[in-house]
C-alpha positions as CSV (number, residue, x, y, z in Angstrom):
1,X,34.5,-40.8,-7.7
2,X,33.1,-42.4,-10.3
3,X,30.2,-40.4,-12.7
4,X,27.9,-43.4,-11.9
5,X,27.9,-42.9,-8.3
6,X,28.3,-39.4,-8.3
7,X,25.0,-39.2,-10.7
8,X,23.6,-41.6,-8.2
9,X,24.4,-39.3,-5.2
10,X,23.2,-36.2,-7.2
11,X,19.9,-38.6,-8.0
12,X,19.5,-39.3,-4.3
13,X,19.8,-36.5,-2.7
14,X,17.0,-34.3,-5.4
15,X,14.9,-37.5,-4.7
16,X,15.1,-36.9,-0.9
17,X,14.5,-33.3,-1.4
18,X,11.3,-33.9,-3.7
19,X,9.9,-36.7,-1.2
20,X,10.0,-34.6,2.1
21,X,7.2,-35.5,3.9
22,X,4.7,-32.7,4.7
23,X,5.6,-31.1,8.0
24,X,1.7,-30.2,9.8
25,X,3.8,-28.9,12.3
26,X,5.9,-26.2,10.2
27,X,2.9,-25.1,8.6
28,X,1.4,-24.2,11.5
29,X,4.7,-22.6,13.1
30,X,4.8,-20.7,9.5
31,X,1.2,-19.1,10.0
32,X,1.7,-18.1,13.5
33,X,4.9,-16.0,12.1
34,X,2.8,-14.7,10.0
35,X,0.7,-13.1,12.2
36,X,3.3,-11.7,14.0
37,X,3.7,-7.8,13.8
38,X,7.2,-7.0,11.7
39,X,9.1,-5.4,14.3
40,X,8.7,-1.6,12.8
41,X,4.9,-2.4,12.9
42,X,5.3,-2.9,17.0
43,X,4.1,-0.7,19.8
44,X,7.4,0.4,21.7
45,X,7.9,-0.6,25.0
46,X,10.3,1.5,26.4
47,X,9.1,5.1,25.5
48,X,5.7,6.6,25.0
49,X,4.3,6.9,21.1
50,X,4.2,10.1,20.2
51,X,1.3,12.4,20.3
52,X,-0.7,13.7,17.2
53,X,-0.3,17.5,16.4
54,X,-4.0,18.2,15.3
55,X,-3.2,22.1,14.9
56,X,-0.8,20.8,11.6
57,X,-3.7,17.9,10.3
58,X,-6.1,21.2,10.5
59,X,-4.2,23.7,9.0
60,X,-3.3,20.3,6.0
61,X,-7.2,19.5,5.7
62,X,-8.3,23.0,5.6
63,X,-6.0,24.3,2.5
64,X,-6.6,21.0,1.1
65,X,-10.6,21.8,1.5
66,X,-9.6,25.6,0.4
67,X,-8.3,24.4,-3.2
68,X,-10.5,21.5,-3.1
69,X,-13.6,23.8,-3.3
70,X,-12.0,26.5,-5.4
71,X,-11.2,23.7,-8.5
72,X,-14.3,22.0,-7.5
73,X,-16.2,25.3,-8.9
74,X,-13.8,25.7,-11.5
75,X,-14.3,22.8,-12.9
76,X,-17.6,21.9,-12.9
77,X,-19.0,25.9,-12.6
78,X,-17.1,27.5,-16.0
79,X,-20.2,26.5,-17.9
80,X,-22.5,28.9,-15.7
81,X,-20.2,31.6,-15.9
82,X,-19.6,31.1,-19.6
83,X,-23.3,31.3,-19.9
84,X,-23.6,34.4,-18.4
85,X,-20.9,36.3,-19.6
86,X,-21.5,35.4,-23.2
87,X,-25.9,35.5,-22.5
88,X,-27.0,37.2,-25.6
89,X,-23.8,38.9,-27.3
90,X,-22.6,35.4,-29.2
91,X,-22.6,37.0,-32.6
92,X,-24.0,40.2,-31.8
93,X,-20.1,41.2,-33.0
């Protein structure tokens, strides 16, 4: 093959490629897949889901509220107790 027609055939074939037409019909099949669920998103069909255990989510929240509250007046309540450990004896020493 010549590099005249091969360049020609390379040519062509990029042309053909830039000039598809637009497709109204593969856009539309495009957005309905997107709305479909991936498959690890899906409900299972064949067995039941499985149940929450709320006895572990309270036992999670409630440490979680336990140090929540502890550094919560840590944090923001030193100043307090600073002031009244310290009321009156800064340089008293």
């Amino acid at each position: 093959m010549s590099p005249v027609v091969a360049r020609a055939a390379v040519r062509a074939s990029t042309q053909a490629q830039a000039t598809r037409q637009f497709s109204v019909m593969r856009t539309m099949r495009n957005v309905a897949r997107s709305f479909e669920p991936h498959p690890f998103q899906r409900l299972p069909i064949s067995s039941q889901t499985q149940s929450a255990s709320w006895g572990k989510q309270v036992k999670r929240v409630g440490s979680q509220a336990v140090v929540y509250a502890g550094g919560f007046t840590v944090i923001l309540g030193w100043p307090y107790f600073a002031a009244q450990a310290l009321d009156g004896r800064i340089g008293a020493f």
